[in-house]
LUMSE-290095 format. One record per atom (N, C-alpha, C): x, y, z; atom name; residue in three letters; residue number from 1. Coordinates in Angstrom, 3 decimals, padded with zeros to 6 digits. Layout:
<sites>
+----------+----------+----------+-------+---------+-----+
:        u :        v :        w : atomo : residuo : num :
+----------+----------+----------+-------+---------+-----+
:        X :        Y :        Z :    CA :     ala : NUM :
...
+----------+----------+----------+-------+---------+-----+
</sites>
This chain:
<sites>
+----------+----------+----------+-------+---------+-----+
:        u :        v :        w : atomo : residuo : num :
+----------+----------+----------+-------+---------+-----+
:  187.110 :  044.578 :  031.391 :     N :     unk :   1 :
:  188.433 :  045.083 :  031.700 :    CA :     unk :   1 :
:  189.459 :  044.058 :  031.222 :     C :     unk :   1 :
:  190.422 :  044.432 :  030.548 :     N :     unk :   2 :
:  191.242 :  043.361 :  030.167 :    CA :     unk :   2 :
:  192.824 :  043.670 :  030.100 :     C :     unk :   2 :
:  193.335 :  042.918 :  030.186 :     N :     unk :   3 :
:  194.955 :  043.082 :  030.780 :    CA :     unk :   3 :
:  195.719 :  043.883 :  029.971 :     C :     unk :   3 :
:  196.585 :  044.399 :  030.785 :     N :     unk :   4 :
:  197.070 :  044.684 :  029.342 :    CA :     unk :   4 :
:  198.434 :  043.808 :  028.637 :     C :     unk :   4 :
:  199.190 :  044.368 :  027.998 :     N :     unk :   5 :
:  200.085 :  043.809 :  027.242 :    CA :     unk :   5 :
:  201.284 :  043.673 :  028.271 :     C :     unk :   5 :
:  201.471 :  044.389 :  029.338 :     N :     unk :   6 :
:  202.486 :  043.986 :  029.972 :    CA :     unk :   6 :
:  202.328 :  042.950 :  031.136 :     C :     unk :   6 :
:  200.925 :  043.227 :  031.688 :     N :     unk :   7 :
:  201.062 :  042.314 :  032.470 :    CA :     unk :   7 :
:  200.784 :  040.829 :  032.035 :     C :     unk :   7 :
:  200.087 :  040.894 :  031.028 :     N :     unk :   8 :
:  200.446 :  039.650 :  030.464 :    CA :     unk :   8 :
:  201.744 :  038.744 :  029.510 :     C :     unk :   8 :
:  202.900 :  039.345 :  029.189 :     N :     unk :   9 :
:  204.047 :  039.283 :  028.815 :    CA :     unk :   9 :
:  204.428 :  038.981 :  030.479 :     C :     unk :   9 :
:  204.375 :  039.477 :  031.352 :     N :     unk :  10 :
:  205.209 :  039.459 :  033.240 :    CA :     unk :  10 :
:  204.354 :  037.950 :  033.457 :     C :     unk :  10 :
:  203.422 :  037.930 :  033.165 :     N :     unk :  11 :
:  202.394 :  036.275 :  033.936 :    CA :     unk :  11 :
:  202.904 :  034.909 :  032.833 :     C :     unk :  11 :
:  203.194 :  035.491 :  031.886 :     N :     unk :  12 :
:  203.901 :  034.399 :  031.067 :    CA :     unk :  12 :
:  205.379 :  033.715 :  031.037 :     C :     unk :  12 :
:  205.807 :  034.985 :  031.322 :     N :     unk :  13 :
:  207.091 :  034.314 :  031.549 :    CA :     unk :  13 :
:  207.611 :  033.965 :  033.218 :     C :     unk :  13 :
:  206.583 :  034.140 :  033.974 :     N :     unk :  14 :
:  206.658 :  033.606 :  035.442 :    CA :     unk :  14 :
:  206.102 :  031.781 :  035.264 :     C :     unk :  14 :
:  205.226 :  032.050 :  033.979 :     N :     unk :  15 :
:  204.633 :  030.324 :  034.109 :    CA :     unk :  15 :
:  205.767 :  030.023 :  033.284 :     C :     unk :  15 :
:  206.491 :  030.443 :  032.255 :     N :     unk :  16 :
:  207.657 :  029.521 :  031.398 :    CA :     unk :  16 :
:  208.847 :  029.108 :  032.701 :     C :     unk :  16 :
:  209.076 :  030.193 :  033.574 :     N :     unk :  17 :
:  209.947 :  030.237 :  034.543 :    CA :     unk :  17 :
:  209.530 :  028.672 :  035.569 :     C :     unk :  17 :
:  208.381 :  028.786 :  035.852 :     N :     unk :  18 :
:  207.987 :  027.691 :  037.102 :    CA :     unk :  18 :
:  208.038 :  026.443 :  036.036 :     C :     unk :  18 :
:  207.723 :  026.706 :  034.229 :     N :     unk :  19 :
:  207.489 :  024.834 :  034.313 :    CA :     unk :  19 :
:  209.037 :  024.708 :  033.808 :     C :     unk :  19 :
:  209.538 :  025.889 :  033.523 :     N :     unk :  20 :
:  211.229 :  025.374 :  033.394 :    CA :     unk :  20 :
:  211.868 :  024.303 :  034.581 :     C :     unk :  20 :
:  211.320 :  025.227 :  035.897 :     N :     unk :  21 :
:  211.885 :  024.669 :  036.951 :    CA :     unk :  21 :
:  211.429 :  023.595 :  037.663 :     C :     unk :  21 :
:  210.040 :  022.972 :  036.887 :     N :     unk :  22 :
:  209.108 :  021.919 :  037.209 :    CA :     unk :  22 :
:  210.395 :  020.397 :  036.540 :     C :     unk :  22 :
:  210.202 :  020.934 :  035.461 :     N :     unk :  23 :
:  210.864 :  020.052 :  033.856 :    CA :     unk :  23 :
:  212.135 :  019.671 :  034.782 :     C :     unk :  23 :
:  213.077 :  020.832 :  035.275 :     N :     unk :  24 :
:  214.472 :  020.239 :  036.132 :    CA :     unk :  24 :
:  214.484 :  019.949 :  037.199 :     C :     unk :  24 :
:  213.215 :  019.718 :  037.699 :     N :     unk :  25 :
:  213.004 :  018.859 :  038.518 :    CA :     unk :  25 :
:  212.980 :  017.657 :  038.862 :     C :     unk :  25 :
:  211.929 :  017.622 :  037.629 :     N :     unk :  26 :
:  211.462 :  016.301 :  037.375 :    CA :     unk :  26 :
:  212.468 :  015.366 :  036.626 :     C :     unk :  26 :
:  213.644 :  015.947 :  035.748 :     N :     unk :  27 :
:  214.553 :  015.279 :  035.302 :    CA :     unk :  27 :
:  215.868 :  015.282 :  035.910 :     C :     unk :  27 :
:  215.766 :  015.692 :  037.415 :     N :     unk :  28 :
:  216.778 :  015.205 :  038.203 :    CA :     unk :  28 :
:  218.380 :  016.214 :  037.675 :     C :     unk :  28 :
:  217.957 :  017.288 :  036.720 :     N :     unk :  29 :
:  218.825 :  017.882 :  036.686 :    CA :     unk :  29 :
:  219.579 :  018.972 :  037.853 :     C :     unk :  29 :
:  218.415 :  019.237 :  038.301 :     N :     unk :  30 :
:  219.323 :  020.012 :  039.882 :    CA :     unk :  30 :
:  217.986 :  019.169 :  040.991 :     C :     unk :  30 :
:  218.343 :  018.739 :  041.849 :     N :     unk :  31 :
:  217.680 :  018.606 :  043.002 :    CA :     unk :  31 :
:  217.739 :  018.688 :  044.619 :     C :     unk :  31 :
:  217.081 :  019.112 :  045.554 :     N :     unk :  32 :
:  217.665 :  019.106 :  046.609 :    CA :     unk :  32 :
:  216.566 :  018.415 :  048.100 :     C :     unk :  32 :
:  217.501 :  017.719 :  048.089 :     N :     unk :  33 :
:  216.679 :  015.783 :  049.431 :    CA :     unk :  33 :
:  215.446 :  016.744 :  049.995 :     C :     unk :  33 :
:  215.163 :  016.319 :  050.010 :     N :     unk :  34 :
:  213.794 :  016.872 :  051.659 :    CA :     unk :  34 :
:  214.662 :  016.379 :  052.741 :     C :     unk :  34 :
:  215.710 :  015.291 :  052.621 :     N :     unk :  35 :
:  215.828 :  014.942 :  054.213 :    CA :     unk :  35 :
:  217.485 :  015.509 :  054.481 :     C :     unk :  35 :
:  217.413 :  016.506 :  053.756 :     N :     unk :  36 :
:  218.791 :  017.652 :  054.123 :    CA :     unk :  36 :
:  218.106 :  018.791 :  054.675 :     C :     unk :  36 :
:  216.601 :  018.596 :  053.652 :     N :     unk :  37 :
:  216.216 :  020.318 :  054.596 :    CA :     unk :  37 :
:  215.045 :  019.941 :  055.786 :     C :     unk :  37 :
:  214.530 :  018.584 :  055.949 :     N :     unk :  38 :
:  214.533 :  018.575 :  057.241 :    CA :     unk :  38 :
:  215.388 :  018.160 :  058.705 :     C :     unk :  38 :
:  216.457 :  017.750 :  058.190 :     N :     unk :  39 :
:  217.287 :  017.722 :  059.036 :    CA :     unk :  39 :
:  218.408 :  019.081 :  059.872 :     C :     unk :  39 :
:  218.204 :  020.095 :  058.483 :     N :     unk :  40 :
:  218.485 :  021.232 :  059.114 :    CA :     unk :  40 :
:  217.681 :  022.319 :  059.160 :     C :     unk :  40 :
:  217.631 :  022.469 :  060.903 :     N :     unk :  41 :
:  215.828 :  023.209 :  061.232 :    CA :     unk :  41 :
:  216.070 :  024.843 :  060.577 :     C :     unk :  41 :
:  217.163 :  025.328 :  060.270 :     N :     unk :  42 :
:  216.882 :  026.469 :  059.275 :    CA :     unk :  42 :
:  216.371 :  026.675 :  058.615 :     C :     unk :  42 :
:  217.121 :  025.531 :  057.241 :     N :     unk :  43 :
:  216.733 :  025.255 :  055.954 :    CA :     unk :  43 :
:  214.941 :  024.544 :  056.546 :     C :     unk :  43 :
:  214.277 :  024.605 :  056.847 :     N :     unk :  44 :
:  213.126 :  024.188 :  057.448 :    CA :     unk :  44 :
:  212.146 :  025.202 :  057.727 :     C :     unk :  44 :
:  212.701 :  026.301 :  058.836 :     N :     unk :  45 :
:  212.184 :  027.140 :  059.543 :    CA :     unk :  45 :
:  212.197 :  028.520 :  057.984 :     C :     unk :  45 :
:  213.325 :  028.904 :  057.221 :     N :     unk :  46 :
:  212.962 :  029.343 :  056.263 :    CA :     unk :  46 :
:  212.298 :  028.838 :  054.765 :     C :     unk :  46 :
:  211.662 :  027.389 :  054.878 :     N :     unk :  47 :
:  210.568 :  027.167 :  053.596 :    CA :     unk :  47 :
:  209.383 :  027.183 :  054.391 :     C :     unk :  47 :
:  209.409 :  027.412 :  055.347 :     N :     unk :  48 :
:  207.726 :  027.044 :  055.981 :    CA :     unk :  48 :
:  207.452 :  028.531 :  056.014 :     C :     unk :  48 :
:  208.498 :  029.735 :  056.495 :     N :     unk :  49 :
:  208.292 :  031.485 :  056.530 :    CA :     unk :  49 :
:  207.902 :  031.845 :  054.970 :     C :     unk :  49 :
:  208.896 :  030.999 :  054.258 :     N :     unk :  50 :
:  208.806 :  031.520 :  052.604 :    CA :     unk :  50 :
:  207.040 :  030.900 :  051.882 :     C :     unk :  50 :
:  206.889 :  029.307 :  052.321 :     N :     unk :  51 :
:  205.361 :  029.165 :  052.092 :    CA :     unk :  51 :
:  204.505 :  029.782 :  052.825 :     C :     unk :  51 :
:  204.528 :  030.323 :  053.757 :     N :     unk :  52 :
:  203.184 :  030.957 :  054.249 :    CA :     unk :  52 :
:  203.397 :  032.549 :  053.475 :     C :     unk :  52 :
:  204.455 :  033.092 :  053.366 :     N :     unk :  53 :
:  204.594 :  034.438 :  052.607 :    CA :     unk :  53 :
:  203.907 :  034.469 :  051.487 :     C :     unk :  53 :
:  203.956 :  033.366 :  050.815 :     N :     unk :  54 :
:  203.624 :  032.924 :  049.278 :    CA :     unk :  54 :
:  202.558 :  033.065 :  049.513 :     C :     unk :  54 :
:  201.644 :  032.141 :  050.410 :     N :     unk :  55 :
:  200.181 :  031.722 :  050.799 :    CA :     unk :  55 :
:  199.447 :  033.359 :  050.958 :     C :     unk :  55 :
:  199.998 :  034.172 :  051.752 :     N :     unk :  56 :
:  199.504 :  034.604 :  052.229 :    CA :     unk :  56 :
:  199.178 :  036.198 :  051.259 :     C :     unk :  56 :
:  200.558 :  035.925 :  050.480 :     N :     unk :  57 :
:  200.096 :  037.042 :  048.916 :    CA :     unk :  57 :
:  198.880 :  036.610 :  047.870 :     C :     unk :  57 :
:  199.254 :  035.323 :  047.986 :     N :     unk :  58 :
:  198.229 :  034.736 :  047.119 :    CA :     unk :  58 :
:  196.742 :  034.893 :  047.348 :     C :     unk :  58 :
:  196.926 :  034.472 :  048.860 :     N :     unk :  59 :
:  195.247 :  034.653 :  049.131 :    CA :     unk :  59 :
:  194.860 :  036.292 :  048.852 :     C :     unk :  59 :
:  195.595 :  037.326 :  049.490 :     N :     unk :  60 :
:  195.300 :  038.343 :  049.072 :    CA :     unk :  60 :
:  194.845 :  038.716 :  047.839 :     C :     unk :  60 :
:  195.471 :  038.267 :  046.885 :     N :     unk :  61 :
:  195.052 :  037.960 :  045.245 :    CA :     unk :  61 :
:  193.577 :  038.038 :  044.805 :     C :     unk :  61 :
:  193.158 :  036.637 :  045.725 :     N :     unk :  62 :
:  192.257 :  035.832 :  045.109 :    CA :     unk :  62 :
:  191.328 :  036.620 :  046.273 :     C :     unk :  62 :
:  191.431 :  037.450 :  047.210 :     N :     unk :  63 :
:  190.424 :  038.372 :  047.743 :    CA :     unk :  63 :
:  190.174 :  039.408 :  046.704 :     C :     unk :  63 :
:  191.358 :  040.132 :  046.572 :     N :     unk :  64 :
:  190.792 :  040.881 :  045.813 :    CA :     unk :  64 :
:  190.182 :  041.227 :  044.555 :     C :     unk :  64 :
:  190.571 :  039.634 :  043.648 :     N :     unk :  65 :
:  189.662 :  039.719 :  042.715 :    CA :     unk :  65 :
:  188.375 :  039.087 :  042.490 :     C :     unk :  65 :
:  188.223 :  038.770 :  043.795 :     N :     unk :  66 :
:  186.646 :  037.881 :  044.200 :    CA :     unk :  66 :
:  185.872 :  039.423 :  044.404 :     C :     unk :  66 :
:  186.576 :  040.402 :  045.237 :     N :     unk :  67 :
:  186.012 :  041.666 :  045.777 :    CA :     unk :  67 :
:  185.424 :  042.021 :  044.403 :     C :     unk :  67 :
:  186.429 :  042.559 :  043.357 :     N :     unk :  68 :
:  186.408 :  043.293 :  042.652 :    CA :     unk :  68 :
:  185.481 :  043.133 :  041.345 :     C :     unk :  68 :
:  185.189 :  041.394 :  041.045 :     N :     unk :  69 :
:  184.061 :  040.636 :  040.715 :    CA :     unk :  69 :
:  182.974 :  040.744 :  041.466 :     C :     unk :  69 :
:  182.792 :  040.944 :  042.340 :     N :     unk :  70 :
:  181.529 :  040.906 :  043.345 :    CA :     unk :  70 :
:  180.846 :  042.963 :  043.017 :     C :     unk :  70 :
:  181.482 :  043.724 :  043.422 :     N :     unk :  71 :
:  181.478 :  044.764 :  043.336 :    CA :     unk :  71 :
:  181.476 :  045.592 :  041.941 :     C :     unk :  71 :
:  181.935 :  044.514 :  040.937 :     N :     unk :  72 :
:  181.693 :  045.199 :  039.245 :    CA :     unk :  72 :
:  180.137 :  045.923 :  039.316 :     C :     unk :  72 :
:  179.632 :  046.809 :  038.435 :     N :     unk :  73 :
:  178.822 :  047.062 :  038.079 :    CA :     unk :  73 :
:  178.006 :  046.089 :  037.027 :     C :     unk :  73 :
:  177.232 :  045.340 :  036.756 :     N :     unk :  74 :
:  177.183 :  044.038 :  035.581 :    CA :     unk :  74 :
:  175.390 :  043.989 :  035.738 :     C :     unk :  74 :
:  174.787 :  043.452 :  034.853 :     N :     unk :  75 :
:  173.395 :  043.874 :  034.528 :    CA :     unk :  75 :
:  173.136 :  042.151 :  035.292 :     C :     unk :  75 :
:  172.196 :  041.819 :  034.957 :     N :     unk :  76 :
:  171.757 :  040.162 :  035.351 :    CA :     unk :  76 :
:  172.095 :  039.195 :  034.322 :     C :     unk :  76 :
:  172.463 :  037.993 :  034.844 :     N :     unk :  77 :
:  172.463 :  037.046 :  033.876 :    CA :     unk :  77 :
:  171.446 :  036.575 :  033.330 :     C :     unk :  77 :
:  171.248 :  035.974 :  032.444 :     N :     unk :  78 :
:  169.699 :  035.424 :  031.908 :    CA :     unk :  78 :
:  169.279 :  034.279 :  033.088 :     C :     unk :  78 :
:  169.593 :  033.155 :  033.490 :     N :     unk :  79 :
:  169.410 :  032.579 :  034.429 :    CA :     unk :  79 :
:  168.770 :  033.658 :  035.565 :     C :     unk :  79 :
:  169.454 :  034.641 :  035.966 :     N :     unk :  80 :
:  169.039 :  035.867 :  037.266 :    CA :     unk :  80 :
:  167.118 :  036.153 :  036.357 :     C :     unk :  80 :
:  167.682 :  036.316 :  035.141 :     N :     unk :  81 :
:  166.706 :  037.458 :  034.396 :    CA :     unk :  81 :
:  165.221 :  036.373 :  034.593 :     C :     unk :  81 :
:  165.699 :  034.985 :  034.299 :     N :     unk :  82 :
:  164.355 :  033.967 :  034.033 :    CA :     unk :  82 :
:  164.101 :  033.963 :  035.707 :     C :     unk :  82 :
:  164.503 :  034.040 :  036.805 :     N :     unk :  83 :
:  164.180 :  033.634 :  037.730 :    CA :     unk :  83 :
:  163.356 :  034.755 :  038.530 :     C :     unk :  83 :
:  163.877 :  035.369 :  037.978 :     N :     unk :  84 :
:  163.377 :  036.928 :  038.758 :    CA :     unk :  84 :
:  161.693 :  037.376 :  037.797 :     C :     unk :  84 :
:  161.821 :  036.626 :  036.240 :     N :     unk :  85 :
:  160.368 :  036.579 :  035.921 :    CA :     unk :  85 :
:  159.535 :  035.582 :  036.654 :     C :     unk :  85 :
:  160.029 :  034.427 :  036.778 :     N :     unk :  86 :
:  159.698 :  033.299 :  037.191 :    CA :     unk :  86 :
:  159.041 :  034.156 :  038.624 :     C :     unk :  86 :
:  159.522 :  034.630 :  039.823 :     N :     unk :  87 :
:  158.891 :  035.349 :  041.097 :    CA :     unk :  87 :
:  158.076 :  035.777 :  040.665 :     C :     unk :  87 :
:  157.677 :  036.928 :  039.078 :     N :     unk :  88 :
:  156.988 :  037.570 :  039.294 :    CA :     unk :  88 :
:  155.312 :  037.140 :  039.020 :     C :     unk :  88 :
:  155.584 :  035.978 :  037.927 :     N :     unk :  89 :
:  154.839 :  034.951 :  037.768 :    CA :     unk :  89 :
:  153.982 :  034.135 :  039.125 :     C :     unk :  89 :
:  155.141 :  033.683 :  040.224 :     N :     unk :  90 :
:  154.386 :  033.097 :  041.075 :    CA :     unk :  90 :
:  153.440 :  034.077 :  041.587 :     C :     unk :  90 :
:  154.271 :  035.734 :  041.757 :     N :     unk :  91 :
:  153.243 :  036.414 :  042.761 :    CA :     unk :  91 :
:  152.099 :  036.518 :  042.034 :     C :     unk :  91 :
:  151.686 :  036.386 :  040.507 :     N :     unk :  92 :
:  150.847 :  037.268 :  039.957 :    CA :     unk :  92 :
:  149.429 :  035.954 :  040.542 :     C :     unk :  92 :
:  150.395 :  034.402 :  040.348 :     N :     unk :  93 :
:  149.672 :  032.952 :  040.673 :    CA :     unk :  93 :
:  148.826 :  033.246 :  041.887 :     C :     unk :  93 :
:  149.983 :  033.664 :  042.856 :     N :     unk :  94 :
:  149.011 :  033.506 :  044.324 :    CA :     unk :  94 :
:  148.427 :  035.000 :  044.708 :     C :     unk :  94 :
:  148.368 :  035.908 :  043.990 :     N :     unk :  95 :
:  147.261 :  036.558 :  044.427 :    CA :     unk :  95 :
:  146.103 :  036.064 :  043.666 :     C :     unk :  95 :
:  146.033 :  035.849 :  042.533 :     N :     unk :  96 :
:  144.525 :  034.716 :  041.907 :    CA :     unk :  96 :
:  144.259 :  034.268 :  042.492 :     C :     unk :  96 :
:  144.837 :  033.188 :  042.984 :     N :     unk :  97 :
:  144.475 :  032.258 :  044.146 :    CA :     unk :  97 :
:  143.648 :  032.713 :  045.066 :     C :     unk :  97 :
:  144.731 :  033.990 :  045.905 :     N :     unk :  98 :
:  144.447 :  034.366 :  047.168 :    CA :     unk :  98 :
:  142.494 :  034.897 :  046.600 :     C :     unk :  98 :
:  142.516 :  036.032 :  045.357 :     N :     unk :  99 :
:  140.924 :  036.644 :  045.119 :    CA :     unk :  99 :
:  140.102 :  035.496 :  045.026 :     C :     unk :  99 :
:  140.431 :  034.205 :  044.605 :     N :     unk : 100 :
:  139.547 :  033.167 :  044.283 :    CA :     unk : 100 :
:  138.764 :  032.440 :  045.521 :     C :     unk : 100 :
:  140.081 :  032.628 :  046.599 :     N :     unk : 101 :
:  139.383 :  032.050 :  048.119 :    CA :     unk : 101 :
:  138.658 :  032.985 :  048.712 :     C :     unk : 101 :
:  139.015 :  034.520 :  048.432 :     N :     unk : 102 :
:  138.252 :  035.501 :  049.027 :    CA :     unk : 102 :
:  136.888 :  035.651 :  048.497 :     C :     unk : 102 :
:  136.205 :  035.463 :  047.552 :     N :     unk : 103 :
:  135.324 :  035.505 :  047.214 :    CA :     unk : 103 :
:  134.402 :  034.435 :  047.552 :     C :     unk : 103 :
:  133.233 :  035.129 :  048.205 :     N :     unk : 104 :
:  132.252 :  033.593 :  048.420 :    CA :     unk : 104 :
:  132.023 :  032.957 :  047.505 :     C :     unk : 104 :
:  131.764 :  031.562 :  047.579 :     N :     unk : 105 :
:  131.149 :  030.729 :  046.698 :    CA :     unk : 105 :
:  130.051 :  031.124 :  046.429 :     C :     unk : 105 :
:  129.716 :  030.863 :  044.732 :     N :     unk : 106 :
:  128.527 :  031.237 :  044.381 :    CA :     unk : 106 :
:  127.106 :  030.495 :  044.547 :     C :     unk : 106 :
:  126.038 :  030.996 :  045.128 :     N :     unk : 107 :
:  124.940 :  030.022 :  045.628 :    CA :     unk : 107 :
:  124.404 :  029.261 :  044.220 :     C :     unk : 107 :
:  123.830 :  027.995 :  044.951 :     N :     unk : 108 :
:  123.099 :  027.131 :  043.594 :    CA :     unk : 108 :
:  122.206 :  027.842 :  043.075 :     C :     unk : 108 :
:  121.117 :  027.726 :  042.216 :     N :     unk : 109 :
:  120.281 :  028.661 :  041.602 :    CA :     unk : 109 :
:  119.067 :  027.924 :  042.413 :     C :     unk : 109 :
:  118.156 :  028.479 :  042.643 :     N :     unk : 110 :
:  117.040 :  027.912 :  043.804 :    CA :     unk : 110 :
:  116.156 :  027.723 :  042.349 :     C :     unk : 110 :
:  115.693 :  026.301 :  043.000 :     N :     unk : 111 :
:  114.801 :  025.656 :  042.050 :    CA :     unk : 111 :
:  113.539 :  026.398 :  041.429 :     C :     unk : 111 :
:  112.861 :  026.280 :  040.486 :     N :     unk : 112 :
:  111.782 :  026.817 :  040.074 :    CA :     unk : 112 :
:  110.124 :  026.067 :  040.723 :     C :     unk : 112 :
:  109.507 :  026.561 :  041.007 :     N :     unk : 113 :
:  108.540 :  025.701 :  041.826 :    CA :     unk : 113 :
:  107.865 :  025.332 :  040.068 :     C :     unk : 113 :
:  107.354 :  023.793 :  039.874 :     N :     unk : 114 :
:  106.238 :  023.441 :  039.335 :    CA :     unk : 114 :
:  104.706 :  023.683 :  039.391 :     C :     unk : 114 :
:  104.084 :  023.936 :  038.220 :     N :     unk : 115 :
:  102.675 :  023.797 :  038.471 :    CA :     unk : 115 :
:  102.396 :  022.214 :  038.501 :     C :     unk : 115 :
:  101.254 :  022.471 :  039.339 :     N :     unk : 116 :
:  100.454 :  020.656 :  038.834 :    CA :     unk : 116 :
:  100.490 :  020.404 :  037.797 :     C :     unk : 116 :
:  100.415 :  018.360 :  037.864 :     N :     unk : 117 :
:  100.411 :  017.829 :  037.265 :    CA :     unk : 117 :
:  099.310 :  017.932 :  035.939 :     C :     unk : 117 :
:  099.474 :  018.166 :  034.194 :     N :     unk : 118 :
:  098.242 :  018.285 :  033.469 :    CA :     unk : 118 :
:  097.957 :  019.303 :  033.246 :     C :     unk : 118 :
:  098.301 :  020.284 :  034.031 :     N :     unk : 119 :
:  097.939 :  021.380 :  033.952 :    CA :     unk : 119 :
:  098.760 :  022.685 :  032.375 :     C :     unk : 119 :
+----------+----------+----------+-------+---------+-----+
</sites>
């Protein structure tokens, strides 16, 4: 399944948008104290409502495309494919095994009696 053209044009220019606003950050072109917005418990009480809002879309996100990965229809990986021969291998091992213990041991061959000596 693969994106299409719009939503990938919308996810691109949300990342040009955030490192725009990373870049004027970081160069002190607009900034605003932490100790203005913790000093006023508004400006406080609305970034902690606005980060958990964020948090809490996000995680939704990353549920649903864990779901939607989990739930694909998808054949085995080769790793799945070798391991799942690999079981079938051991079982084929220990039932040998298992017929090899089930079976009595085979008796020695009973000696042949000798005639006398010379004879």
């Amino acid at each position: 399944m693969k994106p299409s053209r719009a939503v990938l044009i919308l996810w691109s220019c949300v990342l040009i948008a955030l490192v725009v606003l990373e870049l004027a950050e970081v160069t002190h072109l607009f900034t605003f104290p932490i100790s203005e917005v913790v000093a006023d418990p508004f400006s406080l009480l609305i970034s902690l409502i606005f980060t958990t809002i964020v948090a809490f879309i996000g995680a939704i996100f990353v549920g649903i495309f864990i779901t939607a990965r989990i739930l694909q229809p998808r054949g085995f990986t080769p790793f799945e494919e070798e391991m799942l021969q690999m079981r079938a291998e051991v079982r084929e091992v220990r039932r040998a095994v298992e017929d090899l213990r089930g079976a009595p041991p085979a008796a020695p061959p009973e000696p042949r009696p000798r005639g006398p000596p010379g004879r």
